[in-house]
Chimera marker file (.cmm) of the C-alpha trace (Angstrom):
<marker_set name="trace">
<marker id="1" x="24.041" y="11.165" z="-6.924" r="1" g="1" b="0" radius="0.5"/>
<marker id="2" x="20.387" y="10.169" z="-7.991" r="1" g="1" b="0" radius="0.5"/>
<marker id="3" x="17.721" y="8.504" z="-6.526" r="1" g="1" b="0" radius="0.5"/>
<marker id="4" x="17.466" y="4.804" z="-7.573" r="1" g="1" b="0" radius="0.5"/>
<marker id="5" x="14.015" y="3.296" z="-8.089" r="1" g="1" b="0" radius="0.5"/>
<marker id="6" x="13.571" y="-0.234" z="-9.488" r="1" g="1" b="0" radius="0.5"/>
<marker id="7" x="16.974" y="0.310" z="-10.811" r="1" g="1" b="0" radius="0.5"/>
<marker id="8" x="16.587" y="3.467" z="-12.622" r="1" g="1" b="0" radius="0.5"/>
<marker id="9" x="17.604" y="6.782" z="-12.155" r="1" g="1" b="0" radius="0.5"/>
<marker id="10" x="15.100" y="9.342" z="-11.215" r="1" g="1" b="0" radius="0.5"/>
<marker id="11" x="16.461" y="12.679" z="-12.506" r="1" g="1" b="0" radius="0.5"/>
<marker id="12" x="12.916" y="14.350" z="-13.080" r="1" g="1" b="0" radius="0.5"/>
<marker id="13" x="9.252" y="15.073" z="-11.417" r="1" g="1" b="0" radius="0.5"/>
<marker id="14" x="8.127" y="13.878" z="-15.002" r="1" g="1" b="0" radius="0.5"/>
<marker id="15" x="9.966" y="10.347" z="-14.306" r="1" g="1" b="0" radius="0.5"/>
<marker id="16" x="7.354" y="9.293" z="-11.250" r="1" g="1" b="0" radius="0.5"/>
<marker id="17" x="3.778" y="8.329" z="-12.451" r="1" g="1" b="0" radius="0.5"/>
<marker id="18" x="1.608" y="11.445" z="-12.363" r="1" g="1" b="0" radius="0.5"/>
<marker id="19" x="-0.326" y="10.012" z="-9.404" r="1" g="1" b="0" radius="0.5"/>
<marker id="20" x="2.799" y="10.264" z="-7.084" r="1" g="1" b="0" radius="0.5"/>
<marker id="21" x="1.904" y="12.469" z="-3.923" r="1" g="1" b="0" radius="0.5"/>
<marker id="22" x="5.798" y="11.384" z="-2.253" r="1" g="1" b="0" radius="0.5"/>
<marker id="23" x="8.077" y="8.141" z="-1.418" r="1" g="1" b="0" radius="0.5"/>
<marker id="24" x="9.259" y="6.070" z="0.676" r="1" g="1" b="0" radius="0.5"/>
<marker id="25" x="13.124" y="5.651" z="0.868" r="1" g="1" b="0" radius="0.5"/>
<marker id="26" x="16.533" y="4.529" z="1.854" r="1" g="1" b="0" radius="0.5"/>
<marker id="27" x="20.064" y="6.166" z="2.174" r="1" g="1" b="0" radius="0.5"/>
<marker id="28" x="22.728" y="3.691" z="2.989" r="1" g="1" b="0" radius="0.5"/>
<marker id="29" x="26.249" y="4.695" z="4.079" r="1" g="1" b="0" radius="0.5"/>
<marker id="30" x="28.294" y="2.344" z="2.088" r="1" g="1" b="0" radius="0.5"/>
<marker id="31" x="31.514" y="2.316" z="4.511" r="1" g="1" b="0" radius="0.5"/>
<marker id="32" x="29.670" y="1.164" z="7.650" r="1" g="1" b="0" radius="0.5"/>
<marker id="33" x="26.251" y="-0.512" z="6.059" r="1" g="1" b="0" radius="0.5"/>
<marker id="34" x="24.617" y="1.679" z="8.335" r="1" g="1" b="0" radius="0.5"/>
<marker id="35" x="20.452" y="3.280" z="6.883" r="1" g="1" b="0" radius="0.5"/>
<marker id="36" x="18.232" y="5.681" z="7.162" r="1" g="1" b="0" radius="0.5"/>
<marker id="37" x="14.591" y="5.168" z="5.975" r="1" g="1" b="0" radius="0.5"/>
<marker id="38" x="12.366" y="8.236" z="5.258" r="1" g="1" b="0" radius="0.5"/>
<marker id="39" x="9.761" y="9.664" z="3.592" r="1" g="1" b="0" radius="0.5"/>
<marker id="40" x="9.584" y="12.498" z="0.949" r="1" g="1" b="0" radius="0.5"/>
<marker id="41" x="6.669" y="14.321" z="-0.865" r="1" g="1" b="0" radius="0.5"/>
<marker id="42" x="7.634" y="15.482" z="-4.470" r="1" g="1" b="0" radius="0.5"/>
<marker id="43" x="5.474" y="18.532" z="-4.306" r="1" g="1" b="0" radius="0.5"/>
<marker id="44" x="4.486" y="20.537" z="-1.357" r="1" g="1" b="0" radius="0.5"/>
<marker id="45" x="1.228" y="23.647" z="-1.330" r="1" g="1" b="0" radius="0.5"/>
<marker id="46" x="1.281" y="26.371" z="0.550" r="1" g="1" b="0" radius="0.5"/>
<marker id="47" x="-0.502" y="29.721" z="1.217" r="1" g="1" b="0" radius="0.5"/>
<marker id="48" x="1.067" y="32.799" z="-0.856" r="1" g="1" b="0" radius="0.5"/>
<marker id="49" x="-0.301" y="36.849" z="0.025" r="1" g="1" b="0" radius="0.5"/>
<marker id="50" x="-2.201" y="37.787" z="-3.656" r="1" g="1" b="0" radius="0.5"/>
<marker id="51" x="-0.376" y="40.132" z="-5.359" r="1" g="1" b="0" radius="0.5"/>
<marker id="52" x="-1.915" y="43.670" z="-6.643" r="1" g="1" b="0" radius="0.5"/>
<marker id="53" x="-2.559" y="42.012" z="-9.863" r="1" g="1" b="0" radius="0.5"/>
<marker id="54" x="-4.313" y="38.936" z="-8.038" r="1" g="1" b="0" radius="0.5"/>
<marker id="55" x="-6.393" y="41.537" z="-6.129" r="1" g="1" b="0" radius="0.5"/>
<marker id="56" x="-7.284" y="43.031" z="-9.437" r="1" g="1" b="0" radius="0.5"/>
<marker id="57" x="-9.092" y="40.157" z="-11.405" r="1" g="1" b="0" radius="0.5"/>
<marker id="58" x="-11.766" y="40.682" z="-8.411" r="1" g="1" b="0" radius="0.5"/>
<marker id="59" x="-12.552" y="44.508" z="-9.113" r="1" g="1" b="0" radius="0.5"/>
<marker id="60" x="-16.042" y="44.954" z="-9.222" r="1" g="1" b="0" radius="0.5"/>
<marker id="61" x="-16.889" y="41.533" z="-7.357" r="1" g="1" b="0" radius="0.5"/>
<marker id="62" x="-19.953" y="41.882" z="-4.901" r="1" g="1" b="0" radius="0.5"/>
<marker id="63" x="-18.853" y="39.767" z="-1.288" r="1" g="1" b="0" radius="0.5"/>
<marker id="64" x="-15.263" y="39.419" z="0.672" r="1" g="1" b="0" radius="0.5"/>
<marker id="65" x="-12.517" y="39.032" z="-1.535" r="1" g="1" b="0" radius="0.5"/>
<marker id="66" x="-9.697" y="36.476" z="-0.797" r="1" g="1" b="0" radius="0.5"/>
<marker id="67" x="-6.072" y="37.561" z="0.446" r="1" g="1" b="0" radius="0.5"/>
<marker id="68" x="-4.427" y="34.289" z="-0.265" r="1" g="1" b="0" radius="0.5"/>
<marker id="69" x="-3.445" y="31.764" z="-3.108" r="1" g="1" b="0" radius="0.5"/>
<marker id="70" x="-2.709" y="28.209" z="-3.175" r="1" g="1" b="0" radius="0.5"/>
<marker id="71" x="0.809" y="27.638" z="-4.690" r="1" g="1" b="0" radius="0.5"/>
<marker id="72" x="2.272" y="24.274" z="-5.721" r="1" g="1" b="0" radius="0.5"/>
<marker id="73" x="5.613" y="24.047" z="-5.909" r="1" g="1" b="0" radius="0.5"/>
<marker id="74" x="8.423" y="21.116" z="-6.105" r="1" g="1" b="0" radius="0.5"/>
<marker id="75" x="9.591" y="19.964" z="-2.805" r="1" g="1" b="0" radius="0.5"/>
<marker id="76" x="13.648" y="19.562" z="-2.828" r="1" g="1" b="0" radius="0.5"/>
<marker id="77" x="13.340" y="15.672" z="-3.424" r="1" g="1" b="0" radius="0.5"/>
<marker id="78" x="16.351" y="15.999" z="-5.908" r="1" g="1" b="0" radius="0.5"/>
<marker id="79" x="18.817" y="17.157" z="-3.490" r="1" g="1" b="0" radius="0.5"/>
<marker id="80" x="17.277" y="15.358" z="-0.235" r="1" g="1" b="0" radius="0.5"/>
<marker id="81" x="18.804" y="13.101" z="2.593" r="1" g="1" b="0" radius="0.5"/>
<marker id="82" x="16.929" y="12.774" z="5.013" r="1" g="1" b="0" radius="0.5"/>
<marker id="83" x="16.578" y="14.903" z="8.264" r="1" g="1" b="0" radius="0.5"/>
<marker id="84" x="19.125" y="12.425" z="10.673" r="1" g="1" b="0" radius="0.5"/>
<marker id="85" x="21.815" y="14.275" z="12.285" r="1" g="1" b="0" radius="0.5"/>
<marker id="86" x="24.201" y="11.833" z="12.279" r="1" g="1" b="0" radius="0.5"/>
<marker id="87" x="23.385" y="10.720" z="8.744" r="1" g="1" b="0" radius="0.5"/>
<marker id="88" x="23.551" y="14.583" z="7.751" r="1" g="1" b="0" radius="0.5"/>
<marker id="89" x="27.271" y="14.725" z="9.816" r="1" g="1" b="0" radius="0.5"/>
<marker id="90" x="28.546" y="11.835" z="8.030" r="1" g="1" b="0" radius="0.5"/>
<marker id="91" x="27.447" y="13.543" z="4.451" r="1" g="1" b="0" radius="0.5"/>
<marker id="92" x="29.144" y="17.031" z="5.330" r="1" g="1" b="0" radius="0.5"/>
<marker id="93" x="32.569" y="15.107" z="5.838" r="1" g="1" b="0" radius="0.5"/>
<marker id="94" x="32.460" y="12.072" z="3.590" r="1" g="1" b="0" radius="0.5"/>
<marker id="95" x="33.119" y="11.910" z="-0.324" r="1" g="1" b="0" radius="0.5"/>
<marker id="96" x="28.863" y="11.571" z="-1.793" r="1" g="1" b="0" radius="0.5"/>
<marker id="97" x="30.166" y="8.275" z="-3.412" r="1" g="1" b="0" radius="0.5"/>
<marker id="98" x="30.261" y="6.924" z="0.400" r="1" g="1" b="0" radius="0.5"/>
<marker id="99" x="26.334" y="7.184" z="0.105" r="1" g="1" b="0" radius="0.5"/>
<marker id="100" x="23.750" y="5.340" z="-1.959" r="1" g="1" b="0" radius="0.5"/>
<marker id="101" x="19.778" y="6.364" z="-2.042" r="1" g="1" b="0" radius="0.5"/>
<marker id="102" x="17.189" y="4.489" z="-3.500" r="1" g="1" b="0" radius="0.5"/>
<marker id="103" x="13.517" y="4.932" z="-3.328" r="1" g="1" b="0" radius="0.5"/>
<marker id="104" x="11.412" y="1.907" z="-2.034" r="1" g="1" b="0" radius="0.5"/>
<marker id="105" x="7.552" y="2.124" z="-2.593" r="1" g="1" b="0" radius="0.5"/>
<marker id="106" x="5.828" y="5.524" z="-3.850" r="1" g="1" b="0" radius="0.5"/>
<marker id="107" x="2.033" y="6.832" z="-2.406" r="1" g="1" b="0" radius="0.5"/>
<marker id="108" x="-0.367" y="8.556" z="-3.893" r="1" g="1" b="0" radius="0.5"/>
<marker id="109" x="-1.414" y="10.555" z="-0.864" r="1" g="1" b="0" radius="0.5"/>
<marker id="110" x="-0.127" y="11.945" z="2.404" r="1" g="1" b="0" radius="0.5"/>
<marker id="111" x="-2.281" y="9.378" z="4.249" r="1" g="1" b="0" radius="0.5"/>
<marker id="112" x="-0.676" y="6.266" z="2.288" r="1" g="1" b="0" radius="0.5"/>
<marker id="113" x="3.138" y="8.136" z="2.474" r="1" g="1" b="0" radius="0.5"/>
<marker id="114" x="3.367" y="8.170" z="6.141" r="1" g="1" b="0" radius="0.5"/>
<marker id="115" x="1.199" y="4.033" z="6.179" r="1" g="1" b="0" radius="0.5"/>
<marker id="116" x="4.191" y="3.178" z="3.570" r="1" g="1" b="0" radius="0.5"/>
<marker id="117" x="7.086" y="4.706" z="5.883" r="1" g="1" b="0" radius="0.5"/>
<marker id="118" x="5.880" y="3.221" z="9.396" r="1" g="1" b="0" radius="0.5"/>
<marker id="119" x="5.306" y="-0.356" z="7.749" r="1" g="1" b="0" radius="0.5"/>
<marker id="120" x="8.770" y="0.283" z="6.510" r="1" g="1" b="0" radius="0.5"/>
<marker id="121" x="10.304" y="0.965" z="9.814" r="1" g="1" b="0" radius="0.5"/>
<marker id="122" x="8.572" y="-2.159" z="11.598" r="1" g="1" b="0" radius="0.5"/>
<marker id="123" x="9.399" y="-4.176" z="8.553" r="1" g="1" b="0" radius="0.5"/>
<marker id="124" x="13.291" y="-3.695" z="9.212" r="1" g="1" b="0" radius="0.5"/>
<marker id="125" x="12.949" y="-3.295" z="12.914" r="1" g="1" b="0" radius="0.5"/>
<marker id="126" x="14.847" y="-0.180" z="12.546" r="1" g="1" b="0" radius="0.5"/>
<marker id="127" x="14.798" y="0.338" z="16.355" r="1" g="1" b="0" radius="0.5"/>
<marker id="128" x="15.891" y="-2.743" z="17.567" r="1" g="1" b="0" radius="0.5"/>
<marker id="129" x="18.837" y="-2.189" z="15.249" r="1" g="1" b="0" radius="0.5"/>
<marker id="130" x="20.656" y="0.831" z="15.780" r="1" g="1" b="0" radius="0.5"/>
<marker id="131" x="23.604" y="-0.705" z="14.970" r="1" g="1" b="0" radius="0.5"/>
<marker id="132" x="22.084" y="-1.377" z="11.400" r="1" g="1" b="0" radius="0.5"/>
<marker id="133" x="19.575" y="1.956" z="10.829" r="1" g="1" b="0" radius="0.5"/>
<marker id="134" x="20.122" y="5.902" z="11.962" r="1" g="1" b="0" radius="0.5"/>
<marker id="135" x="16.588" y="6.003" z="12.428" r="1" g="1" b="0" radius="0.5"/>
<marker id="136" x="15.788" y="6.622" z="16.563" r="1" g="1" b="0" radius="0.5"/>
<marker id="137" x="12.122" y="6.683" z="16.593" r="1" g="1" b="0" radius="0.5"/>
<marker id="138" x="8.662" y="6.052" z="14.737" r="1" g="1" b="0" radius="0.5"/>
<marker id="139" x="6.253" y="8.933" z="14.723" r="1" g="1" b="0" radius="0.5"/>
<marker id="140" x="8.118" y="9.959" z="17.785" r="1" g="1" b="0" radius="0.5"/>
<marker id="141" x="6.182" y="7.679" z="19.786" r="1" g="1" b="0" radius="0.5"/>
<marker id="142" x="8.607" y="4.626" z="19.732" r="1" g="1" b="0" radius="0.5"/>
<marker id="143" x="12.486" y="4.970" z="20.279" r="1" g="1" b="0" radius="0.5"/>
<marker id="144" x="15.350" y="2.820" z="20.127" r="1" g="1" b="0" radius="0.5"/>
<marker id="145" x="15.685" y="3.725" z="24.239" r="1" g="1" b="0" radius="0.5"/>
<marker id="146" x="12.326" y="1.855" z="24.586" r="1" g="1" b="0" radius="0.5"/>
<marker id="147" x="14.552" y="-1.793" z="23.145" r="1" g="1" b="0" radius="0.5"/>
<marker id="148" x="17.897" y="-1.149" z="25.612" r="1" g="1" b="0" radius="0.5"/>
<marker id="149" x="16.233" y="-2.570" z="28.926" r="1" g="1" b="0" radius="0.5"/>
<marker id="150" x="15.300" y="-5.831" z="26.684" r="1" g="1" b="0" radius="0.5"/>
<marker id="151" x="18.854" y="-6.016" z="26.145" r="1" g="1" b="0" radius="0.5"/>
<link id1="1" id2="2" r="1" g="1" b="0" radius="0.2"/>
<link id1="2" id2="3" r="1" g="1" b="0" radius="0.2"/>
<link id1="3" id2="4" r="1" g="1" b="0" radius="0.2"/>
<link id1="4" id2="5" r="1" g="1" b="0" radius="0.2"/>
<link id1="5" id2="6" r="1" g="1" b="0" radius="0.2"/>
<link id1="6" id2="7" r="1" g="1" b="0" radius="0.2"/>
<link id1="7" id2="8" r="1" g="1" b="0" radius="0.2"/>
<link id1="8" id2="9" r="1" g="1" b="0" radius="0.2"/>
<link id1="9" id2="10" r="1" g="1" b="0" radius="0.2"/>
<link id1="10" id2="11" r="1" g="1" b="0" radius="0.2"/>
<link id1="11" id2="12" r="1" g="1" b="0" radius="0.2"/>
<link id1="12" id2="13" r="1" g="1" b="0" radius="0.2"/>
<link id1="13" id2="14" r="1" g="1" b="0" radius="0.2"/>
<link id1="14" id2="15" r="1" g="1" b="0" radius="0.2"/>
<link id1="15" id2="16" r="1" g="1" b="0" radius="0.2"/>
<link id1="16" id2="17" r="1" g="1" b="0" radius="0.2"/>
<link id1="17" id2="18" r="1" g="1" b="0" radius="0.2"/>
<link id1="18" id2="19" r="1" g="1" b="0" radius="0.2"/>
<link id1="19" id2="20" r="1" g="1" b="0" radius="0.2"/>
<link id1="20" id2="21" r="1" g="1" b="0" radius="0.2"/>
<link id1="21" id2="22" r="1" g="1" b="0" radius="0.2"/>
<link id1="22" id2="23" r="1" g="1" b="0" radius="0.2"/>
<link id1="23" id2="24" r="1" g="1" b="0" radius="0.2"/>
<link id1="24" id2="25" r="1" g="1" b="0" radius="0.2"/>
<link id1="25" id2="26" r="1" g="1" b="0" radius="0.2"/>
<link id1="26" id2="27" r="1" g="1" b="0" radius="0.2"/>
<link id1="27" id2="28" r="1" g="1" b="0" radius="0.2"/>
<link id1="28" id2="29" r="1" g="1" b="0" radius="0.2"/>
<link id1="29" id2="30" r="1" g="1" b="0" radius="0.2"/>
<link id1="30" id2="31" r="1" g="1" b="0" radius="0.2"/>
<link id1="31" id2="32" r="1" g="1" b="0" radius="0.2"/>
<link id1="32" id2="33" r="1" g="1" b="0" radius="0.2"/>
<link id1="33" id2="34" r="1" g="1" b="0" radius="0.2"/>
<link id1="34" id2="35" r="1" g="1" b="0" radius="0.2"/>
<link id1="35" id2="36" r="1" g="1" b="0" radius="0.2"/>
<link id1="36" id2="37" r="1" g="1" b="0" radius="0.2"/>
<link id1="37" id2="38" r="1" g="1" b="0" radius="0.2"/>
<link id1="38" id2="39" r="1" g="1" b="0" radius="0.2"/>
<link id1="39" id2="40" r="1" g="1" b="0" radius="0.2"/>
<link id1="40" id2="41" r="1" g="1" b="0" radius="0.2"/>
<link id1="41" id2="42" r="1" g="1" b="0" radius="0.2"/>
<link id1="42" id2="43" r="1" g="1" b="0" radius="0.2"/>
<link id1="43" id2="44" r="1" g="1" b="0" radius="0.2"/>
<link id1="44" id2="45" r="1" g="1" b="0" radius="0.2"/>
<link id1="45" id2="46" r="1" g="1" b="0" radius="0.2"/>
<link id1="46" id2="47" r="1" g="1" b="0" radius="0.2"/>
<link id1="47" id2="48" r="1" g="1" b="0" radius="0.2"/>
<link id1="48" id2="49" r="1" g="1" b="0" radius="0.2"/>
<link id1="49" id2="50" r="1" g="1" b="0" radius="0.2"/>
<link id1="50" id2="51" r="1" g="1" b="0" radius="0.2"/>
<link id1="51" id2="52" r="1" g="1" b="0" radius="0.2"/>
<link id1="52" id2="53" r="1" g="1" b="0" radius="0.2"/>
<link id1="53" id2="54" r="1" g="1" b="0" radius="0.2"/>
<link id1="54" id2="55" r="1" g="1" b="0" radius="0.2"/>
<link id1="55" id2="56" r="1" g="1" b="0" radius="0.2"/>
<link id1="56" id2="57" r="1" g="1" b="0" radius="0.2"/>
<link id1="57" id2="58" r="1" g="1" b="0" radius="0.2"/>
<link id1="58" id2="59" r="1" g="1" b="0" radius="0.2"/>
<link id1="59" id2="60" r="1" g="1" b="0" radius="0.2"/>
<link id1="60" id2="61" r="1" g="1" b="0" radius="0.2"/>
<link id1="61" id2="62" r="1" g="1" b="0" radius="0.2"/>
<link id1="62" id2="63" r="1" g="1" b="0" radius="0.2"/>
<link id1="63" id2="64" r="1" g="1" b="0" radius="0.2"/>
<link id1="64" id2="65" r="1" g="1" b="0" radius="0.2"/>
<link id1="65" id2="66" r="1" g="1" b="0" radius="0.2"/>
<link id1="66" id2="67" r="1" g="1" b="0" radius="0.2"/>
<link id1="67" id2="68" r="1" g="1" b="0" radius="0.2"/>
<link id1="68" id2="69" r="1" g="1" b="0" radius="0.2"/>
<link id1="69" id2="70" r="1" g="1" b="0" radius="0.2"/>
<link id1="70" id2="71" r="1" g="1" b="0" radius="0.2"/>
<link id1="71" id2="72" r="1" g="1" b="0" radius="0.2"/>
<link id1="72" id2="73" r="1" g="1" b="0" radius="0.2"/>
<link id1="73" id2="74" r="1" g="1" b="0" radius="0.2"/>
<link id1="74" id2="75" r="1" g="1" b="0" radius="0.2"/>
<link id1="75" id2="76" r="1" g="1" b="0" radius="0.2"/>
<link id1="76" id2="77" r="1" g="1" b="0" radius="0.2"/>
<link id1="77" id2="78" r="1" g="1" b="0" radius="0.2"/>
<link id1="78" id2="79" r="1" g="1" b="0" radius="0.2"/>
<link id1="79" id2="80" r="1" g="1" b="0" radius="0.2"/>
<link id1="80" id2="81" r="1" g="1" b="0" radius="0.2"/>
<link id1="81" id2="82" r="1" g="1" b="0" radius="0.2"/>
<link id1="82" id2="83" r="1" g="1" b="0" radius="0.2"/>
<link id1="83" id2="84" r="1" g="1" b="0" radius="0.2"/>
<link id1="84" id2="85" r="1" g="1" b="0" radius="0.2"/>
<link id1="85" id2="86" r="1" g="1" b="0" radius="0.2"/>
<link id1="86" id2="87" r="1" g="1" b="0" radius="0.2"/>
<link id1="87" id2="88" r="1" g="1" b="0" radius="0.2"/>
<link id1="88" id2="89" r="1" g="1" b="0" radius="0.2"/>
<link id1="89" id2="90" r="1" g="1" b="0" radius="0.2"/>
<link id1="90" id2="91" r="1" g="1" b="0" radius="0.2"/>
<link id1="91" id2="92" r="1" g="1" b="0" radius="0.2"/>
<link id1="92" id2="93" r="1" g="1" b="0" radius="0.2"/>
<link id1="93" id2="94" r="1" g="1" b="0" radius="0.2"/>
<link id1="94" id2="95" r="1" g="1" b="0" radius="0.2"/>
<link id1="95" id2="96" r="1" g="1" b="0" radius="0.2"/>
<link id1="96" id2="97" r="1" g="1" b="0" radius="0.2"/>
<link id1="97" id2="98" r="1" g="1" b="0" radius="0.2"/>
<link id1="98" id2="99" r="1" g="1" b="0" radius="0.2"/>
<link id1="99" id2="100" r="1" g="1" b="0" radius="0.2"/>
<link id1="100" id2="101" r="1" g="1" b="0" radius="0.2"/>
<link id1="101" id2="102" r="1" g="1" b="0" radius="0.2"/>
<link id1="102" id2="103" r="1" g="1" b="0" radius="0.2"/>
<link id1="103" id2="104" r="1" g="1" b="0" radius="0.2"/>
<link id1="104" id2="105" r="1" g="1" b="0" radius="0.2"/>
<link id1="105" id2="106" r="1" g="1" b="0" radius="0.2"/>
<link id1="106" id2="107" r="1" g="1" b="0" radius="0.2"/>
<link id1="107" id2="108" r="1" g="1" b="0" radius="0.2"/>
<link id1="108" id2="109" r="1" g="1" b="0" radius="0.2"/>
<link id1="109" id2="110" r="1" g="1" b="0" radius="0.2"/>
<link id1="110" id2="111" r="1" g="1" b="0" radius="0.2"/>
<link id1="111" id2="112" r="1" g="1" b="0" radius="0.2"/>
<link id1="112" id2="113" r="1" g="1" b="0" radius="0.2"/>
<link id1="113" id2="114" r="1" g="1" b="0" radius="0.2"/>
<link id1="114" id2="115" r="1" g="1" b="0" radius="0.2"/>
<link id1="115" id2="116" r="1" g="1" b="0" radius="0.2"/>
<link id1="116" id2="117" r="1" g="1" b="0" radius="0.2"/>
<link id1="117" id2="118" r="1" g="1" b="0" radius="0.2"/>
<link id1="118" id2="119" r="1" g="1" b="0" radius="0.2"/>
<link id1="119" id2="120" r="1" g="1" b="0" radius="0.2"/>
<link id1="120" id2="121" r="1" g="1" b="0" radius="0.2"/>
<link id1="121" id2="122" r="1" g="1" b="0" radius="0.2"/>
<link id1="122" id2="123" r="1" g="1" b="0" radius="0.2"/>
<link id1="123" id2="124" r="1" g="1" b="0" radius="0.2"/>
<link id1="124" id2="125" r="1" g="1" b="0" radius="0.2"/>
<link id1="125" id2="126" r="1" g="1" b="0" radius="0.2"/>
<link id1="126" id2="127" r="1" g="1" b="0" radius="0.2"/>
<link id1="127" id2="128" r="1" g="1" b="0" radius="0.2"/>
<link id1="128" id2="129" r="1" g="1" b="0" radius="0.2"/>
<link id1="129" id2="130" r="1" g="1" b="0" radius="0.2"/>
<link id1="130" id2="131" r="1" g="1" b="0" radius="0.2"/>
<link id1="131" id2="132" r="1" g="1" b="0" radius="0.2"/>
<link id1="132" id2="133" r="1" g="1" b="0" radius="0.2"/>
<link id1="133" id2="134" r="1" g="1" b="0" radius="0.2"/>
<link id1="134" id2="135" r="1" g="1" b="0" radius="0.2"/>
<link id1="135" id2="136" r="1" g="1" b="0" radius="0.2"/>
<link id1="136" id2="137" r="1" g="1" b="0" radius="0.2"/>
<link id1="137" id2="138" r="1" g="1" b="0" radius="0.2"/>
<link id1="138" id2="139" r="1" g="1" b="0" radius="0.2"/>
<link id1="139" id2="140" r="1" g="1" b="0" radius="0.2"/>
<link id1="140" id2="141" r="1" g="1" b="0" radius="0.2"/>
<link id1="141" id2="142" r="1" g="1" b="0" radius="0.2"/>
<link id1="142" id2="143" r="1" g="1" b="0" radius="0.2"/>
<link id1="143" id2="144" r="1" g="1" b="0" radius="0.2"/>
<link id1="144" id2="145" r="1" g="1" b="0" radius="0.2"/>
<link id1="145" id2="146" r="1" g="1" b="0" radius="0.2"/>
<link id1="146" id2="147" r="1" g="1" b="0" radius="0.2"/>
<link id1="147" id2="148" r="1" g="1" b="0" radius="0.2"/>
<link id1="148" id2="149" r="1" g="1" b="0" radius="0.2"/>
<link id1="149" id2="150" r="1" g="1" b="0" radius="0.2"/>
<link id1="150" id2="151" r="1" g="1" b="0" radius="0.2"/>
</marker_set>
């Protein structure tokens, strides 16, 4: 099952414009109705030990010699549901043709990716609507338990 974005399949890193930092998205169990709205970031850095070799390209340099690397590397966006427990229950016991997940807005930075994801979740009301979305809280400041006194 692929990601879905404007109607097309998104298979590859090379289908998403080059600018893409992540996206905003959707998983909807078919059965029930029932969402999830996240964010994912196609490609993730992180700091790697240099190797011997590494250390070798700075024989003979005068000053302190770095001990780490940058390293890019593709996130697991192909093969990604989301972090919700429940969401992640229903997909260890349910055919994958139960779930559908489409990608709603892309960002060109980390900034804009989590901006694109909150105005998402206040958009739907995702909290006031547990019995629509799987989603319990924004930025773990606002949960659904805040909405059941106003019910």
């Amino acid at each position: 099952m692929n990601w879905l974005y404007k109607g097309e399949e998104m298979t590859s890193i090379e289908d998403f414009p080059p600018s893409t930092f992540g996206f905003t998205y959707r998983v909807t169990h078919i059965p029930s109705g029932k969402m999830y709205i996240g964010k994912k970031v196609l490609k993730f850095t992180r700091k790697a030990k240099l190797t011997k070799k590494d250390l070798a390209m700075y024989e003979g340099v005068q000053g302190r010699k770095p001990s780490y690397k940058q390293v890019i590397k593709e996130s697991d966006w192909k093969t990604y549901w989301g972090s919700n427990k429940v969401l992640l229950n229903l997909l260890e016991h349910e055919p994958i043709e139960n779930f559908k997940r489409e990608i709603l807005t892309l960002a060109p930075t980390k900034k804009l990716l989590t901006y694109e994801e909150t105005k998402a979740l206040f958009l739907y009301s995702v909290l006031e609507n547990p019995h629509e979305y799987f989603n319990d809280n924004i930025l773990g400041k606002f949960f659904t338990k805040d909405f059941e006194s106003q019910k």
